[in-house]
KEKE-3310 file (N, C-alpha, C; in steps of 0.2 Angstrom, whole numbers, plus 5000, padded with zeros to 4 digits):
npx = (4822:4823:4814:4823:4818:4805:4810:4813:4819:4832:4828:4823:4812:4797:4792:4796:4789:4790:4805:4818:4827:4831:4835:4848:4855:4873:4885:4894:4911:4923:4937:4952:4959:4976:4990:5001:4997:4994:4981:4974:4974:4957:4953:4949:4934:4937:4947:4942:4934:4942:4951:4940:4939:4950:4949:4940:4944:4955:4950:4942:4951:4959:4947:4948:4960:4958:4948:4952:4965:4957:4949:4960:4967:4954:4953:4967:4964:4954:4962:4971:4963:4958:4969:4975:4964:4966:4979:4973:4965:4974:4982:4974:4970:4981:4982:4970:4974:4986:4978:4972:4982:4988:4978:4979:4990:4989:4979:4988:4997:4992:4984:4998:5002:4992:4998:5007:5005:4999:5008:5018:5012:5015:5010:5010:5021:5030:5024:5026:5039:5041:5036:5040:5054:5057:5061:5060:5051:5064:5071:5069:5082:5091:5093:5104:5109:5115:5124:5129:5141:5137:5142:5145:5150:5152:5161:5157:5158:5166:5164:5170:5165:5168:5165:5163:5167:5161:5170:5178:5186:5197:5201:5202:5214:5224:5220:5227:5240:5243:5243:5255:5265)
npy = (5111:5126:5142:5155:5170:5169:5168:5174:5188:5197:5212:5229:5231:5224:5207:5203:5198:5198:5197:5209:5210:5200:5183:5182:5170:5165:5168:5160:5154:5151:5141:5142:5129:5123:5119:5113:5105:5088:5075:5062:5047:5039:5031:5013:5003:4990:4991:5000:4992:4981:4991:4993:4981:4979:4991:4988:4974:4978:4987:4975:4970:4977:4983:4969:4969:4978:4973:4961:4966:4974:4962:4956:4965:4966:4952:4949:4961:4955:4943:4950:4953:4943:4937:4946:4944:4932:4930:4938:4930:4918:4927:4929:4918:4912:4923:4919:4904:4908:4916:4905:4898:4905:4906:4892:4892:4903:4897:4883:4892:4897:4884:4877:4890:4888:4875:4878:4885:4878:4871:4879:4879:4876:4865:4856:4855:4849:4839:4832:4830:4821:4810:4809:4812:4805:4813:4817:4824:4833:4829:4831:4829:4829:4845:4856:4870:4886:4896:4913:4925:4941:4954:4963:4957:4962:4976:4991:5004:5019:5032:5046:5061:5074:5089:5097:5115:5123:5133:5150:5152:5159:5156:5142:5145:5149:5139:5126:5134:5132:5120:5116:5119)
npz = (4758:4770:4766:4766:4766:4773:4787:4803:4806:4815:4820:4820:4813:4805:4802:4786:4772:4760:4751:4750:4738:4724:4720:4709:4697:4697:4690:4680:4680:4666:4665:4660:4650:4653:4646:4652:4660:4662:4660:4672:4666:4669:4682:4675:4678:4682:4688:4697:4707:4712:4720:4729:4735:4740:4748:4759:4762:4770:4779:4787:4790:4800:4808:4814:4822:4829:4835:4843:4849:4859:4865:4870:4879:4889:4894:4899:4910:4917:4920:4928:4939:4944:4948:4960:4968:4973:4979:4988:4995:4997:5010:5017:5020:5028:5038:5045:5047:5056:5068:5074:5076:5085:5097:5100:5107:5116:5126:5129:5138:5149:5154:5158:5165:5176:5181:5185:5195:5202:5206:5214:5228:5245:5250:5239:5236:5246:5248:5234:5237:5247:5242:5227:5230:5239:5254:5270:5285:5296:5312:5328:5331:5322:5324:5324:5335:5336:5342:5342:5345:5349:5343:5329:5311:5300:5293:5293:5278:5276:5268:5258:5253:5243:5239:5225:5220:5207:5197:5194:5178:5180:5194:5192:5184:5197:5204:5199:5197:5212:5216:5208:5215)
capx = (4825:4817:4814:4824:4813:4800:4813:4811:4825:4832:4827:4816:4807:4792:4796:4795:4785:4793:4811:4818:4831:4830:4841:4850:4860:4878:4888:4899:4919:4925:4942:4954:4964:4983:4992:5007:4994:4992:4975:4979:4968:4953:4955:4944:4929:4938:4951:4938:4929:4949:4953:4933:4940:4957:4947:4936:4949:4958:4945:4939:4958:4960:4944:4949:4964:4954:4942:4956:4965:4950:4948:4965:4966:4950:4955:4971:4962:4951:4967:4974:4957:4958:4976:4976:4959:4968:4983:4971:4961:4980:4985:4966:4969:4988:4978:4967:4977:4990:4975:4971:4990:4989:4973:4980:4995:4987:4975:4995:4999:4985:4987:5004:5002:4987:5000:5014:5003:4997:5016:5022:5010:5020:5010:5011:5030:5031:5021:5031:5045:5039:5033:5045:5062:5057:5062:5057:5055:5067:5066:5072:5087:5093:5093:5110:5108:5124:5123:5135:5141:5133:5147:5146:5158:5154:5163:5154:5164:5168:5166:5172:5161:5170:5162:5170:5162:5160:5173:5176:5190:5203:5201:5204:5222:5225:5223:5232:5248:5245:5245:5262:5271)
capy = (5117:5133:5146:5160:5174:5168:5167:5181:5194:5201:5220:5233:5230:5217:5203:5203:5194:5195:5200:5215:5209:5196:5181:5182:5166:5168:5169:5155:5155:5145:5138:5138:5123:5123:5113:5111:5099:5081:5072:5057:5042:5041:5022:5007:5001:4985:4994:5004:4987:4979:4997:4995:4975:4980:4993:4983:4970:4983:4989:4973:4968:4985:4981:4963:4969:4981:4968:4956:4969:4975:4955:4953:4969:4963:4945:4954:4965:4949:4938:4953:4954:4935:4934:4948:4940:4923:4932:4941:4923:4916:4930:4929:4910:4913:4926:4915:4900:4912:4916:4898:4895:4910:4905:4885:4894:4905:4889:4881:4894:4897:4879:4880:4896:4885:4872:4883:4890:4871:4867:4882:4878:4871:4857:4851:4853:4844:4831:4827:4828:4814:4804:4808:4811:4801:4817:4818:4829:4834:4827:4837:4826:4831:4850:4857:4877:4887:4903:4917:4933:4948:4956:4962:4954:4965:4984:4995:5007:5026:5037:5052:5066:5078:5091:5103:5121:5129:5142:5154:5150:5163:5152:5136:5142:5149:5131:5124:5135:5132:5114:5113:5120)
capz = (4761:4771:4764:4770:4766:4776:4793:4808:4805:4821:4819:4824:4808:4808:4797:4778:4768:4754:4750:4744:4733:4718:4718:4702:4697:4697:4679:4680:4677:4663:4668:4653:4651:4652:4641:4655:4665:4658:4662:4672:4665:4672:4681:4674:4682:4685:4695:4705:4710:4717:4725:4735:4737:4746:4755:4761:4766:4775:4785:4790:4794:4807:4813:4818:4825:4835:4841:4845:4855:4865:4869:4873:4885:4893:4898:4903:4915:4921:4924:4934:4945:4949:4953:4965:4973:4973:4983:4994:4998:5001:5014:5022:5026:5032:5044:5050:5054:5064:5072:5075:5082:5092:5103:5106:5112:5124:5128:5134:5141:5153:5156:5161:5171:5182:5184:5188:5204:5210:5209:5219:5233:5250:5252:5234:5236:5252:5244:5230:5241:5250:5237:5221:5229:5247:5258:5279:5289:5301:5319:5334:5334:5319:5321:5328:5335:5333:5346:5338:5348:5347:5338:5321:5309:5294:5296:5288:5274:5276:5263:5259:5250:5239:5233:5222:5218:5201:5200:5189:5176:5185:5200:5190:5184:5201:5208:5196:5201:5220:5215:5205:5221)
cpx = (4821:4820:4817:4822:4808:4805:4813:4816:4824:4833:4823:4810:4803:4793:4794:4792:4788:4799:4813:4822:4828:4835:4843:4857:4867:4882:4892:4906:4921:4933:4946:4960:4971:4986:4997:5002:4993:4986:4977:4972:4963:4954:4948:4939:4930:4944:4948:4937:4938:4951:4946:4936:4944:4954:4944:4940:4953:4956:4943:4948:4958:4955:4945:4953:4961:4952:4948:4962:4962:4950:4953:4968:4961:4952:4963:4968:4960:4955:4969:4971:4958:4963:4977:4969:4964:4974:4978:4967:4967:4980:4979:4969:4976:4985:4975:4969:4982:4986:4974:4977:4988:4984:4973:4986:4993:4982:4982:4995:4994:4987:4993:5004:4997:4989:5007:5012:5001:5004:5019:5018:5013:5018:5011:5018:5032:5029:5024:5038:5048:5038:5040:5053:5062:5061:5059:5060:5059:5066:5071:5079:5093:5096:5098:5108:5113:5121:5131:5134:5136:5136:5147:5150:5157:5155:5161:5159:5163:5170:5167:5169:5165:5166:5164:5165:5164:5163:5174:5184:5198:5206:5204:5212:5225:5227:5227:5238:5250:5248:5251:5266:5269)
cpy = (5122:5136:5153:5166:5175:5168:5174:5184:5198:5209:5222:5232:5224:5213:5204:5200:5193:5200:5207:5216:5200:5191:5181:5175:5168:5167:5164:5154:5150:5144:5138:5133:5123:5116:5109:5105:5093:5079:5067:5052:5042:5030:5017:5005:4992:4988:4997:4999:4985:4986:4996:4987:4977:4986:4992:4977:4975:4985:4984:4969:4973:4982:4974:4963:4971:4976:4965:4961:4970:4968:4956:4957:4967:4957:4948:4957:4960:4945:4945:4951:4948:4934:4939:4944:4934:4926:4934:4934:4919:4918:4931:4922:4909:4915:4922:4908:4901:4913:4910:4896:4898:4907:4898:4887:4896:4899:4886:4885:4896:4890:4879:4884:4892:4881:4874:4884:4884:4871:4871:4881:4871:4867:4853:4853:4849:4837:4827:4827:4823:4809:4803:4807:4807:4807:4814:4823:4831:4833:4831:4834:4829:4841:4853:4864:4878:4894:4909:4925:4936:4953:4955:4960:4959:4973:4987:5000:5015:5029:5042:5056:5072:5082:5099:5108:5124:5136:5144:5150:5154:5158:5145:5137:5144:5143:5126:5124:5133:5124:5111:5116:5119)
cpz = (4763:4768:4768:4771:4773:4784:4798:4808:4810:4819:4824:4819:4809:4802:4789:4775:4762:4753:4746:4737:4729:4719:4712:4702:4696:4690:4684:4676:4673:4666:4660:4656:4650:4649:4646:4659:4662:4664:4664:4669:4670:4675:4681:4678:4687:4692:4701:4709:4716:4721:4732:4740:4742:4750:4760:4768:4772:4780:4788:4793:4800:4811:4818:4822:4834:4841:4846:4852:4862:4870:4873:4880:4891:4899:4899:4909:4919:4926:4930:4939:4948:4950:4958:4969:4975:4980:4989:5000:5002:5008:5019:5024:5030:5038:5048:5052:5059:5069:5078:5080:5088:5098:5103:5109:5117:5129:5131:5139:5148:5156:5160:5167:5178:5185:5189:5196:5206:5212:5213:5228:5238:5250:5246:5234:5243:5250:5240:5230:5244:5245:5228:5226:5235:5252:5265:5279:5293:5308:5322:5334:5330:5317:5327:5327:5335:5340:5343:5343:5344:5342:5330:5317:5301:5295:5291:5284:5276:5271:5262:5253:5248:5238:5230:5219:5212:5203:5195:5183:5178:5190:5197:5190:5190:5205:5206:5197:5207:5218:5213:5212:5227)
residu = (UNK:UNK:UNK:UNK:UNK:UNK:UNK:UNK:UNK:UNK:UNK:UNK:UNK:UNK:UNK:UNK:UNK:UNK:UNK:UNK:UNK:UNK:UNK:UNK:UNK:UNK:UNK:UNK:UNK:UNK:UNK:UNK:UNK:UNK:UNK:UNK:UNK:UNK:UNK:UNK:UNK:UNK:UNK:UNK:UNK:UNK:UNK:UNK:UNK:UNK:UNK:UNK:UNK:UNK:UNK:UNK:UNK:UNK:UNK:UNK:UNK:UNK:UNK:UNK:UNK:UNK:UNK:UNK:UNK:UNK:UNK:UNK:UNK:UNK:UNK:UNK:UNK:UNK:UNK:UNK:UNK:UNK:UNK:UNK:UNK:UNK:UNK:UNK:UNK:UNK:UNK:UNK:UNK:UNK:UNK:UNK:UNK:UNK:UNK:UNK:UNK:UNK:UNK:UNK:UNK:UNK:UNK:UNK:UNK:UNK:UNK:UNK:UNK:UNK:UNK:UNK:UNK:UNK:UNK:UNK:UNK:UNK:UNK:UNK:UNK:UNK:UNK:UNK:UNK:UNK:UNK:UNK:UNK:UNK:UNK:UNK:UNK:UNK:UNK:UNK:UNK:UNK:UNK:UNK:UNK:UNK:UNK:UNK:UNK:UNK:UNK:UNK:UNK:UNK:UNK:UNK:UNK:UNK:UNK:UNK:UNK:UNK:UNK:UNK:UNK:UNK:UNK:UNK:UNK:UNK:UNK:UNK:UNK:UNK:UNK:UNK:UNK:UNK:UNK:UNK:UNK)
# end
């Protein structure tokens, strides 16, 4: 133990060397004994040893517990982390074979659209007019003119444009009366 004598005392004074007072041990209080209090036995040495047993067991029962929790939260945690992985590995390969559909469709359609424009060209409908449905041309013999006056036959319509002026509301019932008579 140090010495507290010898320790730096915050003052203006420069430290002490030796104290100025004496320790003096302290008088000691006897206790008188009350008769109302009974003693309780003091308990046996075999009883201490089974109290240290069952303490012992007890602590190392809690501790197991502990342990055994801890595991069981961990490998909890773990199972989380690989079934959201495992989810996220599904919804990635879903993604990528959408992908996969989506560009042999545009691959059809492109296709498609290349055939669309051979088949609207007049010769390849002339062609397989000829050949699929057996068509001809038309010969001079075949082609009757019609000569139709000059006279239009569709009469055009005549409408009639209203249009009515924002009046004031005096004006409205005004016309309203001329209207009834």
């Amino acid at each position: 133990m140090v010495n507290r004598a010898y320790d730096y005392q915050y003052e203006t004074s420069p430290r002490k060397i030796r104290p100025d007072y004496n320790d003096k041990p302290k008088k000691q209080v006897k206790k008188k004994k009350s008769t109302a209090l009974k003693k309780k036995p003091s308990p046996k040495p075999a009883d201490k040893k089974k109290n240290l047993k069952r303490n012992k067991k007890m602590e190392e029962f809690v501790f197991r517990i502990k342990v055994s929790t801890l595991l069981l939260v961990s490998f909890s945690m773990l199972f989380i982390i690989i079934y959201r992985n495992s989810k996220i590995n599904e919804s990635f390969a879903k993604i990528q074979k959408l992908k996969s559909q989506v560009t042999e469709l545009q691959k059809e359609n492109d296709q498609l659209e290349i055939s669309i424009q051979n088949s609207i060209n007049t010769n390849n409908i002339e062609k397989a007019a000829k050949e699929m449905l057996g068509m001809q041309k038309l010969s001079s013999k075949q082609i009757i003119s019609i000569t139709l006056p000059k006279r239009d036959y569709v009469e055009p319509t005549v409408e009639e444009v209203i249009l009515e002026e924002n009046s004031g509301f005096i004006n409205n019932i005004i016309n309203k009366i001329k209207g009834l008579f």
